[in-house]
C-alpha positions as CSV (number, residue, x, y, z in Angstrom):
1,X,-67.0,-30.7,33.6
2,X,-69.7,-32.0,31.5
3,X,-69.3,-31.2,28.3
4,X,-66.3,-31.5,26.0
5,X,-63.7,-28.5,25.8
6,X,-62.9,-26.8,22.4
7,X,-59.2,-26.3,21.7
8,X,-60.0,-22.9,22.3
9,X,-61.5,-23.7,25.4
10,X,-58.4,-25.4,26.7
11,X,-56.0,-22.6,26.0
12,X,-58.2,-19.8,28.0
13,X,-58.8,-22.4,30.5
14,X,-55.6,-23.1,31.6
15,X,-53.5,-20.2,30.1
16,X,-55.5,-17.0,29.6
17,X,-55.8,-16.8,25.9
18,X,-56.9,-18.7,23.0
19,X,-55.5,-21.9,21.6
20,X,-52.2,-21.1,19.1
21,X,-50.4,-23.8,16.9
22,X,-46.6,-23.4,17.9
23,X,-44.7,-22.0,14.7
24,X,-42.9,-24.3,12.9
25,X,-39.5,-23.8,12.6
26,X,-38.6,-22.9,9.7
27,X,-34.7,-24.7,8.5
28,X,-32.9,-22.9,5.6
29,X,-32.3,-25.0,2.5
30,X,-29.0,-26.9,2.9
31,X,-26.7,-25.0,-0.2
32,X,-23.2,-26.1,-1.3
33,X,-20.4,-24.3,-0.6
34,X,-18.9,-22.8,-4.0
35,X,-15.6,-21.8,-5.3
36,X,-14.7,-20.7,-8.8
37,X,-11.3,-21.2,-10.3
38,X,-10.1,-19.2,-12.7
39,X,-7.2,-18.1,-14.6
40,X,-5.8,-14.8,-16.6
41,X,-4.1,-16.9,-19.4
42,X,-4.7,-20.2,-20.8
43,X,-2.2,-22.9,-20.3
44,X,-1.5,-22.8,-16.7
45,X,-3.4,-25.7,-15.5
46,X,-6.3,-24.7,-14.0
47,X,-8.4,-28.0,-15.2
48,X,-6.0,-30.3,-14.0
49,X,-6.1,-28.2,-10.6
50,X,-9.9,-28.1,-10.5
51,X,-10.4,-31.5,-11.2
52,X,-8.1,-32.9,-9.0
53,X,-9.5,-30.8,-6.3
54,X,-12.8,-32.3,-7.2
55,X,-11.2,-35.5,-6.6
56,X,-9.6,-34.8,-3.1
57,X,-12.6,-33.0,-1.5
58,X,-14.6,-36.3,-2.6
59,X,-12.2,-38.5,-0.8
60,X,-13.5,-36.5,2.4
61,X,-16.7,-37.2,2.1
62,X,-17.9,-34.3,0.3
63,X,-20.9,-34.8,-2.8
64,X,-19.0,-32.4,-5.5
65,X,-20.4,-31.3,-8.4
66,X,-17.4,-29.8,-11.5
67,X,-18.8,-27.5,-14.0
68,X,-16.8,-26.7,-16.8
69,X,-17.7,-22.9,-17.6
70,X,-14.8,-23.4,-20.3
71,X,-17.7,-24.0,-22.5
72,X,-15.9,-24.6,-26.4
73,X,-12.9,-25.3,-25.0
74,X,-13.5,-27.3,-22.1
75,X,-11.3,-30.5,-21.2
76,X,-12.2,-31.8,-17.8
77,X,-14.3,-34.3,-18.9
78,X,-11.0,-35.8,-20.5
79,X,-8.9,-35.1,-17.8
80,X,-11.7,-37.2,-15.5
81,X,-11.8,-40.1,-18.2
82,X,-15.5,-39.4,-19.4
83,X,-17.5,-38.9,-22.2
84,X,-20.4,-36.9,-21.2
85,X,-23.6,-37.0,-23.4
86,X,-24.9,-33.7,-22.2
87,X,-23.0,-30.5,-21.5
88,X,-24.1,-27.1,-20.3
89,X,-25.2,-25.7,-24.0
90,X,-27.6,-28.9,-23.8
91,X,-29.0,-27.2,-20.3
92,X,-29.3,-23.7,-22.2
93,X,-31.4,-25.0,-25.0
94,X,-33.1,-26.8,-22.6
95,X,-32.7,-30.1,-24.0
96,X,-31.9,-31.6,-21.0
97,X,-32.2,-30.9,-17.2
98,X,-29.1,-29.6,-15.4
99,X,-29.3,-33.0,-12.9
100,X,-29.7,-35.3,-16.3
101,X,-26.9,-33.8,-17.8
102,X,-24.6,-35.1,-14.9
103,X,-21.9,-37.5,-15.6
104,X,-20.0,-39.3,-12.9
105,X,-16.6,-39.5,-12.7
106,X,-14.0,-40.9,-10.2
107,X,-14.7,-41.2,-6.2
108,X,-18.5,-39.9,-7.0
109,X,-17.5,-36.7,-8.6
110,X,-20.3,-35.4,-10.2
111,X,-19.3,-33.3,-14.2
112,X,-21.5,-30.9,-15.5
113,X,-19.1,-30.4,-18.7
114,X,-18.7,-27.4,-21.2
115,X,-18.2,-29.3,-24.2
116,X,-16.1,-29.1,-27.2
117,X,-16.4,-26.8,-30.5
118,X,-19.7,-25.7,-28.6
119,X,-21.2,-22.0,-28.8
120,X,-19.0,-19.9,-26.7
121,X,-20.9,-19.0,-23.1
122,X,-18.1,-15.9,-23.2
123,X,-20.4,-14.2,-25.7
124,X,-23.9,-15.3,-24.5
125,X,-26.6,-12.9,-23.5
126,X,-28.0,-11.7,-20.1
127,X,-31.1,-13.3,-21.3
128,X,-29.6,-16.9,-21.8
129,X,-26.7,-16.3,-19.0
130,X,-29.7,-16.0,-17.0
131,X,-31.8,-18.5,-18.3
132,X,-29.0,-20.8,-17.5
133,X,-28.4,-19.8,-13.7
134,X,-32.1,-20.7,-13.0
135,X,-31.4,-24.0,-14.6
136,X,-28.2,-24.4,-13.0
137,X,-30.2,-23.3,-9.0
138,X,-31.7,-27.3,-8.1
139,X,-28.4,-28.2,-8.2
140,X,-27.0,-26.3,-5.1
141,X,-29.4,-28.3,-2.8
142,X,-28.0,-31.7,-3.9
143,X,-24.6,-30.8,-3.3
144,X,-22.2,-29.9,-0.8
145,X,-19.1,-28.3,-2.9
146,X,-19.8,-27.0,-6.5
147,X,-16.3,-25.8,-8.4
148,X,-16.9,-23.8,-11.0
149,X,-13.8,-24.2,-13.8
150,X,-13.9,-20.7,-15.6
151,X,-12.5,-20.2,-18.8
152,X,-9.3,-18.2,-19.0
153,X,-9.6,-14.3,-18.5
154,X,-12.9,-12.2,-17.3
155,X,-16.0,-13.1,-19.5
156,X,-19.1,-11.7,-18.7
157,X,-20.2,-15.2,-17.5
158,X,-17.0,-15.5,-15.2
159,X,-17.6,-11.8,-14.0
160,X,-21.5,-12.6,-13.2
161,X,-20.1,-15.4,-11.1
162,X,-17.1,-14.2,-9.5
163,X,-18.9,-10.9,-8.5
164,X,-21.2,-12.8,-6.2
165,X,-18.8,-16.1,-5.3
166,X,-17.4,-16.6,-1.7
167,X,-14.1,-17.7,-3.0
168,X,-11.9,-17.8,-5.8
169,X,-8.8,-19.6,-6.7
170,X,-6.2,-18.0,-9.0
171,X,-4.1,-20.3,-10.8
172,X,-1.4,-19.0,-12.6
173,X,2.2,-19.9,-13.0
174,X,5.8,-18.0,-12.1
175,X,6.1,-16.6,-15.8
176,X,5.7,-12.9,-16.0
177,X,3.1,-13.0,-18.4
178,X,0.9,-14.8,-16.6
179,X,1.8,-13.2,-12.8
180,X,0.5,-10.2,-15.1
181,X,-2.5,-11.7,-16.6
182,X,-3.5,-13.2,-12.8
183,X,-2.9,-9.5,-11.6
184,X,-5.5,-8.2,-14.3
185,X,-7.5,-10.7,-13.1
186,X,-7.2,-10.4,-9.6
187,X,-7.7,-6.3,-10.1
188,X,-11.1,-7.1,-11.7
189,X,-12.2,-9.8,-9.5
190,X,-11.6,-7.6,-6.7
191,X,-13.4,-4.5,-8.5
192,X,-16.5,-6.9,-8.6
193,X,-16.4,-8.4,-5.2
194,X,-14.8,-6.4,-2.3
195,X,-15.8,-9.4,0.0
196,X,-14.3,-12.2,-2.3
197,X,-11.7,-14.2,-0.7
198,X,-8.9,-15.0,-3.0
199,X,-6.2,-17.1,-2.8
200,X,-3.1,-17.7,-5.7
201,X,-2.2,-21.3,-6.4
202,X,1.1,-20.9,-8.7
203,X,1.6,-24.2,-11.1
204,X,4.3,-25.6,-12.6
205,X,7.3,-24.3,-10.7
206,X,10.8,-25.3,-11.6
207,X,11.6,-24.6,-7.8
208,X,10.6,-22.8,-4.6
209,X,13.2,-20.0,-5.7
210,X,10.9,-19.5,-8.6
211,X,8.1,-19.4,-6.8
212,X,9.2,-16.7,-4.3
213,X,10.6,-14.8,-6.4
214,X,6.9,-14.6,-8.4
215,X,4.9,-14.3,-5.2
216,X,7.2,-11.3,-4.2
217,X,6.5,-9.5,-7.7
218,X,2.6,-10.1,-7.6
219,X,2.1,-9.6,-3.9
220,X,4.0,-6.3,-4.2
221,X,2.1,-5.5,-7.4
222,X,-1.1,-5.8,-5.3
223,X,-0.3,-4.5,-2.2
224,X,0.9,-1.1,-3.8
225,X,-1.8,-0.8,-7.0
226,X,-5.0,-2.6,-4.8
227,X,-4.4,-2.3,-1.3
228,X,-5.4,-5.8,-1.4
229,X,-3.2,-8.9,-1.6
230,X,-5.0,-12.6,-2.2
231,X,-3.6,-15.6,-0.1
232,X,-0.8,-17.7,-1.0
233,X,-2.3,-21.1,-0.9
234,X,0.1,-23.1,-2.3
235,X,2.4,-24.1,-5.7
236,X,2.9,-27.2,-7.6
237,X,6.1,-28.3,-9.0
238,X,6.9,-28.9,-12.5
239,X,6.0,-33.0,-12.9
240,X,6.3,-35.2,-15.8
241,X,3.3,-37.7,-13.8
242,X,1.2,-34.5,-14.6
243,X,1.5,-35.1,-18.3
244,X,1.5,-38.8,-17.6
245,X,-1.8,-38.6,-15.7
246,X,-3.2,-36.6,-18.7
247,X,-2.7,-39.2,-21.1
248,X,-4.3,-41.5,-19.0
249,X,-7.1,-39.6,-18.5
250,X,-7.0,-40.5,-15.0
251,X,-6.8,-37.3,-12.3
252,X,-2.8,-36.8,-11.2
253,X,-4.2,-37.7,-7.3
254,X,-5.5,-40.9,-8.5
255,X,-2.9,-41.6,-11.2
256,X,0.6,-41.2,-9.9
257,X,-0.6,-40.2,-5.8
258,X,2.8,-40.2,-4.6
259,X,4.0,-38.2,-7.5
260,X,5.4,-34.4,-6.0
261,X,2.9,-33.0,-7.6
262,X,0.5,-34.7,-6.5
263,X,1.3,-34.4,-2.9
264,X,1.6,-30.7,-3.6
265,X,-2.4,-30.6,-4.4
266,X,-3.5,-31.7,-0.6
267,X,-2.8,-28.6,0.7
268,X,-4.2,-26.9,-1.3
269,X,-7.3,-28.7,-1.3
270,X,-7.4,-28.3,2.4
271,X,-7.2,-24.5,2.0
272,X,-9.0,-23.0,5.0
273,X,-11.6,-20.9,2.7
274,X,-12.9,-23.7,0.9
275,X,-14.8,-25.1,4.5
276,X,-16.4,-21.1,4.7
277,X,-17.0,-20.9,1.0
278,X,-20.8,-19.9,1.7
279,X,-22.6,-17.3,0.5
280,X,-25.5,-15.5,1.9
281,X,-28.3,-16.7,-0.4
282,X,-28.6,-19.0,-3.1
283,X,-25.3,-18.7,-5.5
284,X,-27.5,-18.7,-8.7
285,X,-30.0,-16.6,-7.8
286,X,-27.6,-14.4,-6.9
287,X,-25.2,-14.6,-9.7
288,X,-28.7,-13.9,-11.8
289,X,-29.3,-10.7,-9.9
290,X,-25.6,-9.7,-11.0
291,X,-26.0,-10.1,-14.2
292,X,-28.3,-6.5,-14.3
């Protein structure tokens, strides 16, 4: 063959047709998995749960990124030890990148915090809740947990995110006010997100008689009113190394780890839905899409 074959030449040569460039396969983006935490009442310790759950799925190898949505009010920063320069009114302005306003905390925990005596996020617009989702997107790539620490009740920030969230922890503790508030919560949750998978942590337990008695009041409470009943995943003991561990602003796991309480929060942390907490698109974009 004398002269020089075309890459079109080759393909009809030896296969009928013209040379084609084999597709490249095309890999979806790697997103973190993301569960929100949330409470109907204040008080119950859902900070020290979230950041201690921060902590534990670290230790197993996990890059976990906190975000205190408490914004005003927020505390895990203390509860981690830290002092965070930026927060996530700092992202809204945009004063600062979401990734710059990292801080990192024990076993690699990444903290995007809510700041103190900051504007409320509970009142903020669809235009800046929003504007805040696209700047809170990048981070999902660089991740492979994000925990999402809502401030107690429903806001229309929590609601945007729970509506479109895989998972959702309900911490609450075996007082009837707050079995009540976590029912309200639970109702609405549910109201957003058919598909959500929920699961009740109750905190602060004097005993397991206590917390029986509570689960058997709530479960009831759903089962009849919802049709729907989330999962027990565990309770925590009352535990005077919790309050401890607070005023070391070191995490309870890492503080006092053989403390009961402490040993109560493995389980918990190794609830099943926290390894399927993924959604089917990016969580921002989608929590965006929820706010219209």
């Amino acid at each position: 063959m004398s002269e020089t074959l075309s890459r079109d030449g080759i393909g009809r040569l030896f296969f009928g047709r013209s040379w084609e460039r084999p597709a490249t396969a095309r890999v979806a983006p790697r997103r973190a998995r993301v569960v929100c935490v949330a409470s109907g009442k204040g008080g119950v310790g859902k900070s020290i749960l979230s950041t201690n759950l921060a902590v534990l799925r670290a230790r197993q190898g996990e890059r976990v990124l906190l975000v205190d949505f408490d914004v005003g009010f927020a505390n895990d920063h203390l509860l981690l030890g830290l002092a965070p320069r930026h927060d996530l009114v700092s992202v809204l302005e945009g004063r600062v990148s979401a990734l710059d306003a990292l801080a990192q905390g024990p076993e690699g925990v990444q903290l995007l915090a809510g700041g103190v005596g900051r504007t409320d996020l509970g009142s903020a617009t669809r235009r800046e809740l929003e504007r805040l989702f696209r700047a809170l997107a990048p981070l999902e790539s660089s991740f492979d947990r994000i925990i999402v620490d809502h401030g107690a009740g429903l806001s229309y920030a929590t609601l945007a995110q729970v509506a479109v969230a895989p998972a959702l922890l309900i911490v609450t503790s075996h007082e009837v006010t707050a079995l009540s508030d976590a029912y309200a919560l639970f109702k609405r949750a549910l109201a957003a997100n058919p598909k959500l998978r929920a699961g009740l942590v109750i905190n602060r337990s004097p005993s397991r008689a206590h917390v029986d008695s509570a689960w058997e009041r709530y479960s009831g409470a759903c089962r009849k009113f919802l049709g729907a009943v989330p999962e027990l995943v565990g309770w925590v003991p009352a535990d005077d190394a919790v309050g401890a561990s607070v005023d070391e602003r070191r995490p309870l796991v890492i503080a006092h780890p053989e403390s009961a309480a402490a040993r109560a929060l493995e389980p918990i942390a190794a609830w099943r839905a926290l390894d399927q907490a993924a959604g089917a698109g990016a969580f921002y974009d989608q929590a965006c899409a929820a706010l219209r």
